[in-house]
N, C-alpha and C positions, 0 to 999 in steps of 0.2 A: 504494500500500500504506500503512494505517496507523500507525503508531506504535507500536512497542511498548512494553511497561515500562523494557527497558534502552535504549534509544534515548531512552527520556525522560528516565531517569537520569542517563546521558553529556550528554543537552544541558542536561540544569538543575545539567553541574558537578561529579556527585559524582564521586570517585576509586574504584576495585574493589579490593575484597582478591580476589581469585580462590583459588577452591579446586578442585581439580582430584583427579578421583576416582584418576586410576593413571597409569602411566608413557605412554601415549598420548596422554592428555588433553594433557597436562605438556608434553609434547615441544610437540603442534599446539599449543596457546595457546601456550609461548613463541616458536614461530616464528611465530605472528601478533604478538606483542606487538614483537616485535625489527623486521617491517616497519613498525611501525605501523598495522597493519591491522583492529584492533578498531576499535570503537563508544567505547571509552574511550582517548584517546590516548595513549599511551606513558609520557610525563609522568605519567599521573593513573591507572596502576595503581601500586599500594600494593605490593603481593609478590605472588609464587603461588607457595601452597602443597600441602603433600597431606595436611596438617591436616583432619580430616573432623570432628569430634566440636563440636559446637556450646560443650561448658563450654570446651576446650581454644583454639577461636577468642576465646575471651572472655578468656581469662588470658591469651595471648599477644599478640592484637592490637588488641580492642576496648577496651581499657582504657587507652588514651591520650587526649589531645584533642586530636583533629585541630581543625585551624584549617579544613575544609574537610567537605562532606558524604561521607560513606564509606558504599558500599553495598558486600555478598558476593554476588559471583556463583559459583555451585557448578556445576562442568561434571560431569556427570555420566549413566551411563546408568541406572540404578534409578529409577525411577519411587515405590519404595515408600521409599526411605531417608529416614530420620526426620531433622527437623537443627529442633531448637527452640530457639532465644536463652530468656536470662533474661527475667523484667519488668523490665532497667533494659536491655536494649538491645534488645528487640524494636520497639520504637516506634519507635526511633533509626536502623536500621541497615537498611534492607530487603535481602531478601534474591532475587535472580534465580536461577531453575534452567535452566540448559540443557542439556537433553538429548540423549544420544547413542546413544538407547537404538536398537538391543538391547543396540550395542557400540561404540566409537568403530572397531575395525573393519571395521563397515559403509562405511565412509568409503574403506577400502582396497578394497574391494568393488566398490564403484561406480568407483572411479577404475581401475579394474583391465578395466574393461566387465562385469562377470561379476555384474550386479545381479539379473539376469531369469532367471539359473541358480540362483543362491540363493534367488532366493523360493521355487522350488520346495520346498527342503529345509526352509528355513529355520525350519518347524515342531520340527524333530529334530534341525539341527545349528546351532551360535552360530556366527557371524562368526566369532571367533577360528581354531575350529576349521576352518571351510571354509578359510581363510587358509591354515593349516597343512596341511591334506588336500588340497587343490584347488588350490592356488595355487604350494604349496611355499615358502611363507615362515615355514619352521621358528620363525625369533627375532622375530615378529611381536609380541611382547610387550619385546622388547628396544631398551632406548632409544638402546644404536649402531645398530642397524637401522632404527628410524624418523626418527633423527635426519637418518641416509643418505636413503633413501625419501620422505621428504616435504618439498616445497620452497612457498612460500606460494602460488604460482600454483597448484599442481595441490591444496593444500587447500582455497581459495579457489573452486576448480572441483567440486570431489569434494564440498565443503558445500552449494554452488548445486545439485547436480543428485541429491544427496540430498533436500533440500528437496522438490524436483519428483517423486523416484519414490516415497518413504514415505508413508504415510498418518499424518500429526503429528495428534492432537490439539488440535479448537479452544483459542486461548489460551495451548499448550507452545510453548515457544522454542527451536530447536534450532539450532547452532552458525552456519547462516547467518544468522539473526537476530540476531549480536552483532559480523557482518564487518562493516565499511564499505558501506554500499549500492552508493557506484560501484562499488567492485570486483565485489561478489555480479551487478552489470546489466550488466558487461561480459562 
């Protein structure tokens, strides 16, 4: 497999601001960030936040001098969400999108086995909601609930085998593109 953008980022160095779209996102990256199981080593993310607004990344955190290259990786499921830097940090700061679209979870979904029942629906009902109707994980949005529910091996696993049953768009990066590759091949 080739290379992607943030694969190339982490090895030529640069540290991530991570931004994370909601309390799912938040919870999975920190419990990879705490194995150290990203693409950017532990040491060399910056913070994650739920900071979304590109002027508000800039007043908060782009305005320092890193001694180091700093790129934003945005975990996120909208495909459509606008996130523009200024002209003094667009050039500077690249920015990763990784996608979790429809929902991060899809990811509860798949690890749940219940992938090939939801496609079914999945035109009329969001993850979320199948979560909640089908599943019975009423607090599916709640970060004691996901913090209980997901451990790095089975996000690790549930990002691998999402990878394999969605239809990703050439060139989108979706959460197993930013795991460690041993982990994603084992």
């Amino acid at each position: 497999m080739s290379e992607n953008a943030a694969q190339r980022l982490a090895r030529e160095g640069y540290h991530a601001l991570i931004i994370c779209e909601g309390t799912a996102e938040e919870v999975v990256i920190k419990k990879l960030i705490d194995a150290d199981a990203l693409i950017f080593p532990q040491e060399d993310v910056i913070e994650v936040t739920r900071t979304r607004k590109a002027s508000e990344i800039q007043a908060n955190y782009l305005s320092y001098d890193f001694p180091w290259p700093v790129c934003i990786m945005r975990v996120l499921d909208s495909r459509k969400e606008s996130f523009q830097l200024g002209s003094l940090y667009v050039n500077r700061y690249p920015v990763i999108n990784v996608f979790t679209h429809p929902e991060m979870e899809a990811l509860v979904i798949v690890r749940e086995g219940m992938w090939q029942q939801w496609s079914k629906v999945k035109s009329s009902v969001r993850p979320s909601v199948y979560c909640k109707q089908e599943l019975g994980m009423k607090k599916i949005k709640r970060a004691v609930f996901l913090e209980a529910y997901w451990d790095v091996g089975s996000i690790v696993a549930a990002a691998r085998d999402y990878r394999r049953l969605s239809k990703i768009p050439a060139g989108e990066l979706c959460l197993a593109d930013v795991i460690k590759e041993d982990l994603i091949a084992s």
